[in-house]
C-alpha positions in Angstrom: 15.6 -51.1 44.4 18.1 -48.9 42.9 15.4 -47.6 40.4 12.9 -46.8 43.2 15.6 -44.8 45.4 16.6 -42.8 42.3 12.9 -42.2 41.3 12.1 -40.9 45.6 15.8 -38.9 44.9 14.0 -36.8 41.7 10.7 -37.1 42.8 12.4 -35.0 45.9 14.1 -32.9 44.4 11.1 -32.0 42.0 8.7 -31.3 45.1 12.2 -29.0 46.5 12.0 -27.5 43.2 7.9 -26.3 43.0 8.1 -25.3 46.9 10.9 -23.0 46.0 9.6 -21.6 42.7 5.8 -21.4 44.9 7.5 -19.4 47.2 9.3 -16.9 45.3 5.9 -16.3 43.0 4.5 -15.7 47.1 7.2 -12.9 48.1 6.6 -11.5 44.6 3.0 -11.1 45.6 3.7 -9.1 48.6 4.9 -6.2 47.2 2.4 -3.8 45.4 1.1 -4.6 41.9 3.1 -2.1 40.5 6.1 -3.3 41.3 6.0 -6.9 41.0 8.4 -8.6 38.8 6.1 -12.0 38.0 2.9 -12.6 36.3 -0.2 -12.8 39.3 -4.0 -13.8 38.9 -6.7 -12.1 40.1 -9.9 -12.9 39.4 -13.4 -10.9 39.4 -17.3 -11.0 37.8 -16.7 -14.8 37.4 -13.6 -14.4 35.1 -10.0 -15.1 35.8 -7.2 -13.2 34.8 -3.3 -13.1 34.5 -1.5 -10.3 35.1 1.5 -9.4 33.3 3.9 -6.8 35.0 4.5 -3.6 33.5 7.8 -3.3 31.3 10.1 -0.2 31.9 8.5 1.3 28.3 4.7 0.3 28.6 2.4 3.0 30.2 0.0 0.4 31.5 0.3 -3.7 32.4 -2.0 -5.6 30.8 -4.2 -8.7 32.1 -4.6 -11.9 29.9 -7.6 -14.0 30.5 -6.3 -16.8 31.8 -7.2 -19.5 29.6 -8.3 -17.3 26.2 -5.7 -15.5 23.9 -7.4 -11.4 25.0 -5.9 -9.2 27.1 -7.1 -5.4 28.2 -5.3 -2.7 29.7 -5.2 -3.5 33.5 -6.7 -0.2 34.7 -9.8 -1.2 32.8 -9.5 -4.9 34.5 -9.4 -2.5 37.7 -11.9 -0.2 36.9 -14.6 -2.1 35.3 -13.6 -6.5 36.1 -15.2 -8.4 33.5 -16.7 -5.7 31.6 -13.2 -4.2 30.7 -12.6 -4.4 26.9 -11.1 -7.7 25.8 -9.1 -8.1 22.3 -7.5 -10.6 20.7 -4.0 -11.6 21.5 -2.3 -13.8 18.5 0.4 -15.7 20.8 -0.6 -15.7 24.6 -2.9 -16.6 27.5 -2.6 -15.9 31.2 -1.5 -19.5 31.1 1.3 -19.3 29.2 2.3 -16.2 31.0 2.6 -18.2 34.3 3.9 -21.2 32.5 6.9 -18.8 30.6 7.6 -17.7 34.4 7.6 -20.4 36.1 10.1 -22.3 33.7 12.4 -19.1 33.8 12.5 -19.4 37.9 13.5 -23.1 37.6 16.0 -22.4 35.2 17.6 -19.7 37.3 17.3 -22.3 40.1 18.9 -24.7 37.9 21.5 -22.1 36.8 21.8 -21.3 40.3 21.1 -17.6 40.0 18.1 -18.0 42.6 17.8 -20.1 45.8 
């Protein structure tokens, strides 16, 4: 008994946890792609992309195939979808640019630096 209420006490709190992190990726998403702060997929031509907001010193964001280690500059994902030029990316996918952000949100959640 005690097992099961502590097990619907995390499972919870987990749920609380995604539908806060769910809806501060969603008010990120609002603003123009230009000034978001989180990574965002967009997808065109078949072929689905994460982008990676643009850092203070970069002249261009970039957007990682979701599940492939490429990325291309995202005004050639803009201007041409999935015939923008693709290269090779040694450490990251679009997933693992969502999955970096999203474990960084629930820390600061956890840290309580968010709410």
């Amino acid at each position: 008994m005690v097992r099961e209420n502590r097990a619907a006490r995390v499972g919870a709190a987990r749920t609380n946890l995604y539908d806060g992190i769910d809806a501060i990726f969603a008010a990120d998403r609002e603003r123009p792609p230009h000034e978001r702060s989180l990574p965002w997929l967009e997808a065109r031509d078949g072929i689905t992309v994460v982008i990676e907001p643009k850092p203070h010193w970069a002249s261009d964001m970039r957007a990682f195939r979701a599940s492939v280690r490429e990325y291309c500059a995202y005004a050639d994902w803009t201007a041409n979808g999935a015939r923008a030029r693709f290269f090779g990316h040694i450490d990251i996918s679009g997933d693992d640019l969502i999955r970096s952000a999203r474990k960084l949100i629930a820390r600061e959640i956890a840290d309580g630096q968010r709410t």
